[in-house]
Backbone as CSV, one residue per row, in Angstrom:
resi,resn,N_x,N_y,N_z,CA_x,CA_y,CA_z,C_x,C_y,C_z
1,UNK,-1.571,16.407,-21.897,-0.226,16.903,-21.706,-0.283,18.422,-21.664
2,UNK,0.098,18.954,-20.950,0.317,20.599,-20.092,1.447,21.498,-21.568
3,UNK,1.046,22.186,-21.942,1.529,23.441,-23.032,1.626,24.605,-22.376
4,UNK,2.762,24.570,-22.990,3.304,25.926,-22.614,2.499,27.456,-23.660
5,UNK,1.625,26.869,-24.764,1.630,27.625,-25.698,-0.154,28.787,-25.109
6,UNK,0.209,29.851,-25.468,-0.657,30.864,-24.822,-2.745,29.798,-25.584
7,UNK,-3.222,30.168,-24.511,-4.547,29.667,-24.698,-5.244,30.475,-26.358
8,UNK,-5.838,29.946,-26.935,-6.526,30.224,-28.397,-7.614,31.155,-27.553
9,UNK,-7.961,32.106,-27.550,-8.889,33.034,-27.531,-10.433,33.047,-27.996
10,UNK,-9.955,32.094,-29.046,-11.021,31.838,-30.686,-11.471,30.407,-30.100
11,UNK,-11.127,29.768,-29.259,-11.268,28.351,-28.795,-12.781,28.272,-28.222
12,UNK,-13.554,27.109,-28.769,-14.998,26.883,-27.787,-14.310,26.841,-26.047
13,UNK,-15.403,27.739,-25.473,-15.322,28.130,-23.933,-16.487,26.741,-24.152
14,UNK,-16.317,25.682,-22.813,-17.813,25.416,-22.380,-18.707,25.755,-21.862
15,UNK,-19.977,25.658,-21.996,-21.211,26.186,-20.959,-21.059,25.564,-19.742
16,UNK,-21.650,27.039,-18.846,-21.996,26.257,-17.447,-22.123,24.385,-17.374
17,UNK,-23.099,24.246,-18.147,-23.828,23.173,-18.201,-22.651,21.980,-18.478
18,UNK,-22.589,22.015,-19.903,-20.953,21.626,-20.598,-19.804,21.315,-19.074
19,UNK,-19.060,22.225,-18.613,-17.946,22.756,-17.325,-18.853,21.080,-16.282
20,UNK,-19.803,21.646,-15.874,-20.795,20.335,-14.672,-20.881,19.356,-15.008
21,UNK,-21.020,19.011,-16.296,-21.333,17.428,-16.914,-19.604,16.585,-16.716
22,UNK,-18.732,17.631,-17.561,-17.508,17.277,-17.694,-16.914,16.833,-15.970
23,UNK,-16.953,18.079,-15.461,-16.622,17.951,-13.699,-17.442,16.519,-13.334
24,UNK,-18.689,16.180,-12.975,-19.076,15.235,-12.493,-18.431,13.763,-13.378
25,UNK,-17.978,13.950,-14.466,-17.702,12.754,-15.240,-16.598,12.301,-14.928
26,UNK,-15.078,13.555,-14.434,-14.004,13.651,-13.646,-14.547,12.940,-12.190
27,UNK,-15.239,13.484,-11.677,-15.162,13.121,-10.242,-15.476,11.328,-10.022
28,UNK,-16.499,11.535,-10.905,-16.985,9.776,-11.311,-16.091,8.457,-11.115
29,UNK,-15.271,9.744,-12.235,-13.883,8.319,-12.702,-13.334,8.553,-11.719
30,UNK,-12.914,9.834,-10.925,-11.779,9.305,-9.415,-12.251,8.336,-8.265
31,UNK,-13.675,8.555,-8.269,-14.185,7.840,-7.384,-14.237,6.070,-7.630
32,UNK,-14.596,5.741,-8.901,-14.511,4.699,-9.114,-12.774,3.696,-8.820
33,UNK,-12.019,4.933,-9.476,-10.854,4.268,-9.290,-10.210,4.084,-7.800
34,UNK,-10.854,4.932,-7.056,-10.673,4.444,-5.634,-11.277,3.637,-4.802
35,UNK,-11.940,2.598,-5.596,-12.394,1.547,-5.557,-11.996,0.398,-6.125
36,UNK,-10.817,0.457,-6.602,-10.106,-0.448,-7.245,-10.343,-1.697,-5.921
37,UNK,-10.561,-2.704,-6.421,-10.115,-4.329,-5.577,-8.752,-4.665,-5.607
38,UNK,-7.853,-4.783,-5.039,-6.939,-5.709,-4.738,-7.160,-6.573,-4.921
39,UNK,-6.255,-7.515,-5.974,-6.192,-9.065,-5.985,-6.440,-9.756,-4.956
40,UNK,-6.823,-11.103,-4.829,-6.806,-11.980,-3.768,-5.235,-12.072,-3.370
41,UNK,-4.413,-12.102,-3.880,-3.050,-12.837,-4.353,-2.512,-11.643,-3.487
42,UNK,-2.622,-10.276,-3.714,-1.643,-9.228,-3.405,-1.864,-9.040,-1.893
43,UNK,-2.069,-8.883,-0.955,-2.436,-8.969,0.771,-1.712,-10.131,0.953
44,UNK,-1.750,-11.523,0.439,-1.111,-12.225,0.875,0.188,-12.102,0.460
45,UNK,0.958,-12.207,-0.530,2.155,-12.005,-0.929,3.079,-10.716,-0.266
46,UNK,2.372,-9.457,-0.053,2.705,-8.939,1.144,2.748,-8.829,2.319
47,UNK,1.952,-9.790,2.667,2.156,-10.614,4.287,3.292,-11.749,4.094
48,UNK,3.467,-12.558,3.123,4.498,-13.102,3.073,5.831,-12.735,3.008
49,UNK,6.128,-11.563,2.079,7.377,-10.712,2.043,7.898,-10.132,3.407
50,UNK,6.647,-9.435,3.861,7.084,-9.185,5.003,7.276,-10.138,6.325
51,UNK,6.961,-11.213,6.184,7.129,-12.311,7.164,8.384,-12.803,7.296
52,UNK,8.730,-13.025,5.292,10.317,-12.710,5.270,11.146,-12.301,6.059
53,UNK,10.886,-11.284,5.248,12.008,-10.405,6.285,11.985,-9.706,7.512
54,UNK,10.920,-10.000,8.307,11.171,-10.049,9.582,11.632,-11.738,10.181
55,UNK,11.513,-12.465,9.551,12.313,-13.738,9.921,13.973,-13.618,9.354
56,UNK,13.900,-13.133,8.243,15.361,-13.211,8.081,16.182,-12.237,9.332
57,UNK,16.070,-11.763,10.065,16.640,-11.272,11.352,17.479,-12.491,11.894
58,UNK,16.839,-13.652,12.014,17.712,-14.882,12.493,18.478,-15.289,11.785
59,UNK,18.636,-14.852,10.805,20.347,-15.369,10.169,20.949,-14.545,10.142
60,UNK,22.170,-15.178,9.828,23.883,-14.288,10.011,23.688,-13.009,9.207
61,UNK,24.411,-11.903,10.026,24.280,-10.621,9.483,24.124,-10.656,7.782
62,UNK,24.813,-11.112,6.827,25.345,-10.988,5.949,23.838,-11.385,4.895
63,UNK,23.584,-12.672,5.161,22.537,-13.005,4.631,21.311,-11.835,4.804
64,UNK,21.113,-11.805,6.496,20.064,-10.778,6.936,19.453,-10.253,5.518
65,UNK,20.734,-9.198,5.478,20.823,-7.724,4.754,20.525,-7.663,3.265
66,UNK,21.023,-9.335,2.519,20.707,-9.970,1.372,19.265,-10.156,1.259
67,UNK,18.605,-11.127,2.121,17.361,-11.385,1.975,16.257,-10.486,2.089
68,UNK,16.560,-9.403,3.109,15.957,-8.294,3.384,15.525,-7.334,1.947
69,UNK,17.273,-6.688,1.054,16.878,-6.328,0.077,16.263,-6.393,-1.043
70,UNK,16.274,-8.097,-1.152,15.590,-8.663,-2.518,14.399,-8.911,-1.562
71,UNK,13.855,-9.341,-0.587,12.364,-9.052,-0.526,11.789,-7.618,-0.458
72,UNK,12.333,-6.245,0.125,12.114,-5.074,-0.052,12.068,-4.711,-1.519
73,UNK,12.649,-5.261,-2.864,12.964,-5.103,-3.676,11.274,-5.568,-4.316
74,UNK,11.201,-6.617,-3.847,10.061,-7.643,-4.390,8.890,-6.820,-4.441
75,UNK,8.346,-6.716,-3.233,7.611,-5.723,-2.711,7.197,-4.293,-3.126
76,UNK,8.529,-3.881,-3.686,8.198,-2.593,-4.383,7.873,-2.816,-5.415
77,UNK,8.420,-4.103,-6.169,8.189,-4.372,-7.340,6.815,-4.816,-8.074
78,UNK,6.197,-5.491,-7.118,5.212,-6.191,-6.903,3.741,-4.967,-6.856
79,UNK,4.135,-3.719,-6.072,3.170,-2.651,-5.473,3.224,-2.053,-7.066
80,UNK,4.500,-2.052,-7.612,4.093,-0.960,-8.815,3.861,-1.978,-10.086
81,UNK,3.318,-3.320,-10.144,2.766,-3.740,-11.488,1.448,-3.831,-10.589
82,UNK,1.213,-3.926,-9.794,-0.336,-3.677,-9.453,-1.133,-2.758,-10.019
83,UNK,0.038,-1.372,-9.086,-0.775,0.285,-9.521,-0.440,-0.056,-11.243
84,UNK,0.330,-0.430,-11.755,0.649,-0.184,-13.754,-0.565,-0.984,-14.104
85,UNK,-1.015,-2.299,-13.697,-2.142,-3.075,-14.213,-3.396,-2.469,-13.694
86,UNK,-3.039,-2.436,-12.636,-5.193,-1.590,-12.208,-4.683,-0.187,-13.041
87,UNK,-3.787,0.336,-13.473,-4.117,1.878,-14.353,-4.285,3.053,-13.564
88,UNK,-4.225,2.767,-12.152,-3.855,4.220,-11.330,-3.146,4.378,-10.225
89,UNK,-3.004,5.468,-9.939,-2.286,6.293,-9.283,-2.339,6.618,-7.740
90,UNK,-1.581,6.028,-7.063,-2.269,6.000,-5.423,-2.394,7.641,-5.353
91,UNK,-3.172,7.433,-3.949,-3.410,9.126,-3.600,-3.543,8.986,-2.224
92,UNK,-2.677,9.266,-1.641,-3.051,9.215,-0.404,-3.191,10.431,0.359
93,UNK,-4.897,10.312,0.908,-5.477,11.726,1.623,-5.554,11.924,3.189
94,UNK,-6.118,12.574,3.558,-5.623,12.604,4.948,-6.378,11.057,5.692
95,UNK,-7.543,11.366,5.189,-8.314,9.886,5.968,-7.400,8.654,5.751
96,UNK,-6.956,8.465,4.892,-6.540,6.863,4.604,-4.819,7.439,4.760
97,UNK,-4.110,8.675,5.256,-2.983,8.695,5.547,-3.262,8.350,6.769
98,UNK,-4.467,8.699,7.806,-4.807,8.227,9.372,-5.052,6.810,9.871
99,UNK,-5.134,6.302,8.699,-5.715,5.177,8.696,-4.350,3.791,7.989
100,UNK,-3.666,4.371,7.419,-2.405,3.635,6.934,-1.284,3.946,8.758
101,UNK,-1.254,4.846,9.310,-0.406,4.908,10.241,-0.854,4.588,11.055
102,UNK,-2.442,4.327,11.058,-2.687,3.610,12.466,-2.578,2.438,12.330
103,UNK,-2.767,2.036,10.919,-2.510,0.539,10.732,-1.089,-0.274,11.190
104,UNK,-0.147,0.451,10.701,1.643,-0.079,10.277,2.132,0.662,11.580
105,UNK,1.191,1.608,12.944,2.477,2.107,14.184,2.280,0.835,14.983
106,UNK,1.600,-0.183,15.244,1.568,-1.551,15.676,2.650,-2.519,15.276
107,UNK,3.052,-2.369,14.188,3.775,-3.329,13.002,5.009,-3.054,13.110
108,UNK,5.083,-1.446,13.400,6.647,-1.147,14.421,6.873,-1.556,15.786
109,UNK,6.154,-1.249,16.403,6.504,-1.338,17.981,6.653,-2.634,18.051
110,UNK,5.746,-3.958,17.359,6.068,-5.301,17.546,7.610,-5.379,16.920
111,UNK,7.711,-5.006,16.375,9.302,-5.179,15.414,10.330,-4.534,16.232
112,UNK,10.150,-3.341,16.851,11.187,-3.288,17.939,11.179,-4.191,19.259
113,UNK,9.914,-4.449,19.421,9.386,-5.157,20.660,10.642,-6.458,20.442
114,UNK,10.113,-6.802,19.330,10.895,-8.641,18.604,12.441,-8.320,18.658
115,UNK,12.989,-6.528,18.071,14.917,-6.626,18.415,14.843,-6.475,19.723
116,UNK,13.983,-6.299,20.673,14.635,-5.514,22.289,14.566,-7.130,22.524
117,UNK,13.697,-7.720,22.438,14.021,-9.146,22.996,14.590,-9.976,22.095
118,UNK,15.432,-9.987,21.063,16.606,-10.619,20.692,18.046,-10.158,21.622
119,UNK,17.896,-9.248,21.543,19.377,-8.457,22.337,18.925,-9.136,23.621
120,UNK,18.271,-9.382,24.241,18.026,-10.062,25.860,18.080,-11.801,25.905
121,UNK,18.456,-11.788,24.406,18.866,-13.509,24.561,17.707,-14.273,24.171
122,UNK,16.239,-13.900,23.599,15.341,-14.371,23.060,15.127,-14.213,21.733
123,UNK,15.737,-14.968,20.580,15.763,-14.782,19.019,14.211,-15.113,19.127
124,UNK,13.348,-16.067,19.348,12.369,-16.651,19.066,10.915,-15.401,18.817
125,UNK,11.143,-14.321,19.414,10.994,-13.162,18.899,10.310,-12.897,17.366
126,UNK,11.278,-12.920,16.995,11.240,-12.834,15.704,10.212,-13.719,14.859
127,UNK,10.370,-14.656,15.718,8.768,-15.706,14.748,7.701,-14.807,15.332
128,UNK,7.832,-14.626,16.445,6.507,-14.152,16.434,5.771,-12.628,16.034
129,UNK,7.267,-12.110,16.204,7.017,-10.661,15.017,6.222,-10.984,13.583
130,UNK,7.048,-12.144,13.120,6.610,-12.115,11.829,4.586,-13.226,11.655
131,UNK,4.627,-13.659,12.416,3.052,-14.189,12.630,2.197,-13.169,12.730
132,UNK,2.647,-12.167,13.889,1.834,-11.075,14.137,1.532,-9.830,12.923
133,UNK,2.894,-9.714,12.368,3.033,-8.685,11.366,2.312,-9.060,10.149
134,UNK,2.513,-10.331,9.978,1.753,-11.008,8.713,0.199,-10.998,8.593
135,UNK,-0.042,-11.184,9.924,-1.510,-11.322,10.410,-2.035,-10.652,10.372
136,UNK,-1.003,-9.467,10.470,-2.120,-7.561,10.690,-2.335,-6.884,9.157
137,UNK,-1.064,-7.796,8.113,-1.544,-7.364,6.610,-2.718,-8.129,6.202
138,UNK,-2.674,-9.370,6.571,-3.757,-9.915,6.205,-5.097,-9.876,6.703
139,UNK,-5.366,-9.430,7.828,-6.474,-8.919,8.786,-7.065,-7.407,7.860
140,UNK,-5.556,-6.636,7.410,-5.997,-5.225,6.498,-6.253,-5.741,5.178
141,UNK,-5.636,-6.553,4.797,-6.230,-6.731,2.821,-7.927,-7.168,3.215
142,UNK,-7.379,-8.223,4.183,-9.423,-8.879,4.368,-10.221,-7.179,4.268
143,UNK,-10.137,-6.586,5.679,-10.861,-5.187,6.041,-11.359,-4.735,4.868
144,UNK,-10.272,-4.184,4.184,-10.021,-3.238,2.703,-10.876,-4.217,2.235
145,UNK,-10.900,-5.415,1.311,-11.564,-5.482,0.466,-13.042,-5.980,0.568
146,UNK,-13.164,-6.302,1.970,-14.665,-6.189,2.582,-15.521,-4.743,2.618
147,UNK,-14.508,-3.959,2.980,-15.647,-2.559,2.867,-15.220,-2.247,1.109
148,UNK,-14.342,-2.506,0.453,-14.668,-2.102,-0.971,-15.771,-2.704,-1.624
149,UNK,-16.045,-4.052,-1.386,-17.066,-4.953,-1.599,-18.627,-4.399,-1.332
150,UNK,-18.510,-3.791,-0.118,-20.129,-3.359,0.412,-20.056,-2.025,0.208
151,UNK,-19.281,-1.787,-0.837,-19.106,-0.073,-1.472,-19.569,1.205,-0.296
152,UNK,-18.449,0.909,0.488,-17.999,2.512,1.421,-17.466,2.932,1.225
């Protein structure tokens, strides 16, 4: 926890040596923790949520907007007892920010793709938004926890 109170003067400084051991022991633990595994359970349950609610599009507005929020709800809910049980803290850096948007700009365009052809009189759309969308989380949990597995 961060103090406001002026640094002790009189305080052990560490050695070079001391400062390198400590640093590499820091870097250790970040690295490890960015290796956390994902559950088996969690890729799928977020391919399911989201299958949700890209299917709930076919019901009446009212529901839509219902089912939508309590699975958006789920989802968030679901992402943060993960990060509270694995014990850390996402970080997202530039590589895996390049790599999260190349993943999810597919996952849009099918999802507008699925409303431009509801408005043209094809609901059926929408199933297949949600097959495809589901498919591409689950195609990424597989990815992810295959290269975490063969430690890259």
């Amino acid at each position: 926890m961060a103090s406001d109170a002026p640094l002790d003067p009189t305080a052990h400084r560490p050695t070079p040596a001391e400062a390198a051991a400590a640093l590499r022991q820091v870097q250790d633990t970040q690295s490890s923790l960015g290796r956390r595994l994902a559950p088996s359970w969690y890729f799928a349950a977020v391919a399911a949520m989201l299958g949700g609610t890209t299917l709930s599009q076919l019901l009446p507005t009212a529901a839509t907007i219902v089912v939508t929020l309590v699975l958006v709800a789920a989802m968030g809910a679901m992402v943060r007892v993960f990060f509270d049980r694995a014990g850390v803290v996402p970080q997202v850096g530039k590589i895996n920010a390049r790599w999260i948007i190349l993943a999810t700009t597919p996952l849009v365009f099918v999802t507008l793709a699925a409303a431009w052809l509801d408005d043209s009189g094809r609901p059926w759309a929408w199933i297949v938004a949600a097959v495809l969308n589901s498919g591409a989380v689950l195609a990424l949990g597989w990815w992810h926890r295959r290269r975490l597995r063969a430690g890259a």
